[in-house]
C-alpha positions in Angstrom: 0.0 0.0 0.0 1.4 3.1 -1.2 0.9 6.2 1.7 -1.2 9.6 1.3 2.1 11.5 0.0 3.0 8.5 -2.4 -0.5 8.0 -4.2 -0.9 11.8 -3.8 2.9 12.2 -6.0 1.2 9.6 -8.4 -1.7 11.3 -9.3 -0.1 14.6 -9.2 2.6 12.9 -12.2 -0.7 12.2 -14.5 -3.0 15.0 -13.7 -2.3 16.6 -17.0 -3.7 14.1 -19.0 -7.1 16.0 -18.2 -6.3 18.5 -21.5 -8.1 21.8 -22.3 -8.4 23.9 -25.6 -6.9 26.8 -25.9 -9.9 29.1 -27.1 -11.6 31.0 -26.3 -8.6 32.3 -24.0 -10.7 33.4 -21.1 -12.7 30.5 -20.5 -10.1 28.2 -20.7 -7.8 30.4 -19.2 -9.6 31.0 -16.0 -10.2 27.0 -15.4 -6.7 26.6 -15.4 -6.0 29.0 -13.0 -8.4 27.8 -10.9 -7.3 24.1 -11.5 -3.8 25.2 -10.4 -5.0 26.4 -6.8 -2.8 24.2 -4.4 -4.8 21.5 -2.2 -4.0 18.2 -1.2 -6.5 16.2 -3.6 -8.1 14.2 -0.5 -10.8 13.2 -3.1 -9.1 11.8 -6.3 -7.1 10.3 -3.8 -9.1 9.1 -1.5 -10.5 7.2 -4.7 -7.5 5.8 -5.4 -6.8 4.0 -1.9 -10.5 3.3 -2.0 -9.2 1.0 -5.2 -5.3 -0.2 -3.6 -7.4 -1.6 -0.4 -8.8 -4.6 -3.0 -6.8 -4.7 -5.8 -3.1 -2.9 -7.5 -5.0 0.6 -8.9 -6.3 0.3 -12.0 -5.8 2.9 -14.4 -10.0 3.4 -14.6 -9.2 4.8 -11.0 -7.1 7.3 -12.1 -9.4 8.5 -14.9 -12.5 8.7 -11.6 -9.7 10.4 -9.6 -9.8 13.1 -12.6 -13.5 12.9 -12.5 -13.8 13.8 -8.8 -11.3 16.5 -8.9 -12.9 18.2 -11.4 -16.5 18.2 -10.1 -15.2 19.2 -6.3 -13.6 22.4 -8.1 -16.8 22.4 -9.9 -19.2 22.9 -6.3 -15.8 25.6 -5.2 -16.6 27.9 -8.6 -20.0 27.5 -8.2 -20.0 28.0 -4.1 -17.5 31.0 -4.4 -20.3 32.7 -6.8 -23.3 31.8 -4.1 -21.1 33.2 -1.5 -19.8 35.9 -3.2 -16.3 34.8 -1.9 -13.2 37.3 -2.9 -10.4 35.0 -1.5 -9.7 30.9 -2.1 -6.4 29.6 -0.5 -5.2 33.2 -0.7 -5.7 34.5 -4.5 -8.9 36.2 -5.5 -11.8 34.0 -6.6 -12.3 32.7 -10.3 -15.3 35.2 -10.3 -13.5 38.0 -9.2 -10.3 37.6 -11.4 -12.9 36.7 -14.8 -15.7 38.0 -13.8 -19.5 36.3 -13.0 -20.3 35.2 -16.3 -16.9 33.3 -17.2 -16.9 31.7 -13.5 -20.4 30.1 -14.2 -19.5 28.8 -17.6 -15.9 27.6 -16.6 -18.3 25.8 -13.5 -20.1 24.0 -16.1 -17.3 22.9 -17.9 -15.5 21.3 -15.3 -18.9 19.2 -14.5 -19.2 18.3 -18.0 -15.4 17.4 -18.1 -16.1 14.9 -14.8 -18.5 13.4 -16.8 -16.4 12.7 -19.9 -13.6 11.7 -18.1 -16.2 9.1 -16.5 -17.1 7.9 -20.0 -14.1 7.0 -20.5 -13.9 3.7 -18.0 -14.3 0.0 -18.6 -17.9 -1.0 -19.7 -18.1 -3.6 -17.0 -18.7 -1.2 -13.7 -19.0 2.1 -16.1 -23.3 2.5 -15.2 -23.0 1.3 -11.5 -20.4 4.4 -11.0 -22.3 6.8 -13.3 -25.2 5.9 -11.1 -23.5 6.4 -8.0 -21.7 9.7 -9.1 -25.2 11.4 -10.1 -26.7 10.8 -7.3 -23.9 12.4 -5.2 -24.0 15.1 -7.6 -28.0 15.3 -6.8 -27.1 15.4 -3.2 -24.2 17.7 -3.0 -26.8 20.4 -4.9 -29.5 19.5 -2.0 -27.1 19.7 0.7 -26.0 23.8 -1.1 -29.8 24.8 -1.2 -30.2 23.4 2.4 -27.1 25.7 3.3 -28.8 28.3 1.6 -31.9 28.1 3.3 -30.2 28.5 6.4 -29.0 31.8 5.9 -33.0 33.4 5.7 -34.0 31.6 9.1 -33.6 32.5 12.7 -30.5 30.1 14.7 -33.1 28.7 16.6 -35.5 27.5 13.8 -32.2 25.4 12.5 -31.8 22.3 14.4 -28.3 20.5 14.6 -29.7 17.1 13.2 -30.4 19.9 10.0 -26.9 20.9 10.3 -25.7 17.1 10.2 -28.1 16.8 7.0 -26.7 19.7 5.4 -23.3 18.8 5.5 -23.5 15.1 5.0 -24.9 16.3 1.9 -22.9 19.5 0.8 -19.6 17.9 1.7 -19.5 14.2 2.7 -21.2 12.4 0.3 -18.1 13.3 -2.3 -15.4 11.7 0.7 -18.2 8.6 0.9 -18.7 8.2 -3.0 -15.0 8.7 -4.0 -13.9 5.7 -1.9 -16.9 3.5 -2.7 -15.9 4.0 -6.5 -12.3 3.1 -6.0 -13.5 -0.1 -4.1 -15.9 -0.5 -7.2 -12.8 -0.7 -9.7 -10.5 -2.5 -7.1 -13.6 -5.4 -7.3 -15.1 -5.2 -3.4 -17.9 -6.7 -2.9 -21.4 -5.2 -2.0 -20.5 -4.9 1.9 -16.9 -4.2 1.2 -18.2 -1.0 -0.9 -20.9 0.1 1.6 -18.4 0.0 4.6 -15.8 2.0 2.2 -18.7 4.7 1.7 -19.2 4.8 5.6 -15.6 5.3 6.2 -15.6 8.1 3.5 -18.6 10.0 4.9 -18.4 9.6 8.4 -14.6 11.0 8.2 -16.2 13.6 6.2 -18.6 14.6 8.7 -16.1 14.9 11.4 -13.9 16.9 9.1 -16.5 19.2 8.6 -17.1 20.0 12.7 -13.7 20.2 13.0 -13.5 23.2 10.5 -16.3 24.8 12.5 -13.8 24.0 15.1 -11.1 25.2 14.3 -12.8 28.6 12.7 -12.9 29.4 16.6 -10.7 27.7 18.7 -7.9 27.2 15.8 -4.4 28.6 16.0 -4.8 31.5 13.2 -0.8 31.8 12.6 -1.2 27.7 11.6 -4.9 28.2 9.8 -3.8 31.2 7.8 -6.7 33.1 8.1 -8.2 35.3 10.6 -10.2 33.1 13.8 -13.5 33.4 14.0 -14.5 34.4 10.8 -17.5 32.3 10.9 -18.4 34.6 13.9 -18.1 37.2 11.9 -20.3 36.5 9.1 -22.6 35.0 11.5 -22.5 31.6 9.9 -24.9 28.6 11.0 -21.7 26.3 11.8 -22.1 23.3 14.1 -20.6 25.3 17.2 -23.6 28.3 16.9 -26.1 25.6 16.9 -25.2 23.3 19.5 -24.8 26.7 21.8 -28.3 27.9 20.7 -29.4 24.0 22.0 -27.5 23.9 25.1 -28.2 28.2 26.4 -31.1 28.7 28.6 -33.0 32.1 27.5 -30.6 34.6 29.5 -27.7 32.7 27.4 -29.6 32.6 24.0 -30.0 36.3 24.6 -26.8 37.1 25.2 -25.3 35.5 22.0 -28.4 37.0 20.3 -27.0 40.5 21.6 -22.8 39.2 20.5 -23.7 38.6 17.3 -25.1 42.2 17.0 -21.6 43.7 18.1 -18.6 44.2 15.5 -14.7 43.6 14.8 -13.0 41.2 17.4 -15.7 42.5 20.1 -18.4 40.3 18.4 -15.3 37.0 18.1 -14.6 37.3 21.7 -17.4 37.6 23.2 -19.6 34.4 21.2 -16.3 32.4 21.9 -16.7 33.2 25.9 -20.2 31.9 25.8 -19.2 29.0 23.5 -16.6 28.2 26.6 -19.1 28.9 29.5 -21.3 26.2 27.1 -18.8 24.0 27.0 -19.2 23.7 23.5 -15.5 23.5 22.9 -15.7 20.4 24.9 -18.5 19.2 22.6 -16.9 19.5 19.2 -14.4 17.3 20.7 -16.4 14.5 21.6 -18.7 15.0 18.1 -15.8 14.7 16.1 -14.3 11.1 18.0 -17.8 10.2 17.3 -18.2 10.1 14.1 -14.1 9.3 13.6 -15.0 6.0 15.3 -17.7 5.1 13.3 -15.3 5.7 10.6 -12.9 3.4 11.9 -15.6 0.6 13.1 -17.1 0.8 9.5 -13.2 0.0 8.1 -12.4 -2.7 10.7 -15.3 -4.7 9.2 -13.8 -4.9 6.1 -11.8 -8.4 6.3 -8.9 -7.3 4.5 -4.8 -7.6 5.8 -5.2 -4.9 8.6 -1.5 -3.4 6.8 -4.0 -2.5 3.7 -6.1 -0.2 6.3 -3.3 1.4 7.9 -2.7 3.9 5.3 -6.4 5.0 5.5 -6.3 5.4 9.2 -3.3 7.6 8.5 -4.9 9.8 6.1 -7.9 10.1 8.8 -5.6 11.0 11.3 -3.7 13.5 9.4 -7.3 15.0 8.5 -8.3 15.2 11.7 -5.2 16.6 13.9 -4.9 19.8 11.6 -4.3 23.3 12.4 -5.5 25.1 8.9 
């Protein structure tokens, strides 16, 4: 079994076989600038040691790998727009630099790209994973709207079983479906593939509460970024929900009244009441949770436990960050 860094160097070497036209410049252009963002590829390859825990990796996984890259930077165009984001990974967003119109056509493009890289895979699994790729893709777009919807209601009309919906939709699915395809390729069988998926998701959803975590509580020299901007935009993160669950009234009116204030006033005074909450404390546990169940649902899988160790790595490396 190859590690994170390895299989990530691997794909890394072929990721250029994914080839654009030149014209027109600006469309094309602005994918590949936003293509050349750095990130660590947890999907594609995720994917690919989804594939290595059953079988060498076949090519096909590489091509999925390509697949998956390209529709996650699909959602991040697309999101960026919604959000009306200026900064990803500290250069201005595809929309800002092109402009509104070019980001949602170059958004397009990379989803109709996943798709014909997809078509592109043996016959023999090709409409199992098509299946399973469009219905994430359905999902993903529920779990956005949901996210949406959030932003229009009051914190206490959204519950934190929404909030687990929402993200398991917006953002785990992807982790859940990119491992289940590479077990598809590497020829798991039915429960081999459904325990793959948990493994995927359920890491996802921890993931996910960390970064709400982390938004607050996180070093900001490590993260990169300012803590507690999710204070500051008021976002409906796990942390804000939980507190609006746990507060009696004269607490649920004083983060009512926090998130009025302004600056670093507004950051340090809902982190206070998240401490007197103990919702620090909470994250925690929440995000063991669901890493167990990730680990439970890959310990099931009746493979040499050397072929899981590199998974449990990549977990673990997920899941100790500081940005």
């Amino acid at each position: 079994m190859y590690s994170f860094s390895e299989i990530y160097e691997r794909y890394q070497d072929q990721i250029g076989t994914v080839e654009f036209p030149q014209s027109p410049e600006n469309l094309y252009g602005s994918i590949t600038y936003f293509l050349d963002y750095p990130g660590k590829r947890i999907r594609p390859v995720l994917c690919l040691m989804g594939n290595e825990l059953f079988s060498e990796i076949h090519p096909d996984s590489y091509i999925v790998a390509n697949a998956m890259e390209l529709f996650h930077n699909f959602t991040l165009v697309h999101d960026d727009i919604m959000d009306r984001s200026a900064i990803r990974r500290g250069r201005p967003t595809l929309h800002v630099k092109y402009g509104e119109q070019t980001a949602i056509l170059a958004g397009d493009l990379l989803l109709i790209q996943a798709y014909i890289q997809l078509n592109k895979i043996e016959p023999k699994y090709k409409g199992r994973i098509f299946g399973l790729f469009s219905e994430m893709a359905c999902q993903i777009c529920e779990g956005q709207q949901m996210d949406i919807d959030f932003e229009d209601r009051s914190i206490e009309s959204v519950s934190y079983a929404e909030y687990l919906k929402m993200i398991t939709l917006k953002t785990s699915v992807l982790l859940g479906a990119a491992a289940k395809i590479g077990a598809i390729i590497g020829s798991a069988n039915a429960e081999q593939q459904e325990d793959v998926y948990a493994f995927g998701k359920n890491i996802g959803i921890a993931f996910q509460i960390q970064d709400d975590f982390l938004d607050a509580f996180g070093d900001t020299f490590k993260m990169g970024k300012q803590a507690g901007s999710d204070i500051l935009e008021n976002k409906k993160t796990a942390l804000l929900i939980k507190a609006f669950e746990l507060a009696d009234s004269s607490q649920k009116m004083q983060l009512k009244e926090a998130m009025c204030k302004v600056g670093e006033d507004r950051i340090h005074t809902v982190i206070g009441l998240y401490k007197e909450l103990k919702v620090d404390l909470w994250a925690g546990r929440a995000i063991h949770y669901y890493t167990e169940i990730a680990f439970n649902s890959l310990d099931r899988i009746e493979i040499p436990i050397y072929k899981k160790e590199k998974l449990t790595e990549l977990a673990n490396s997920l899941l100790v960050r500081q940005s």
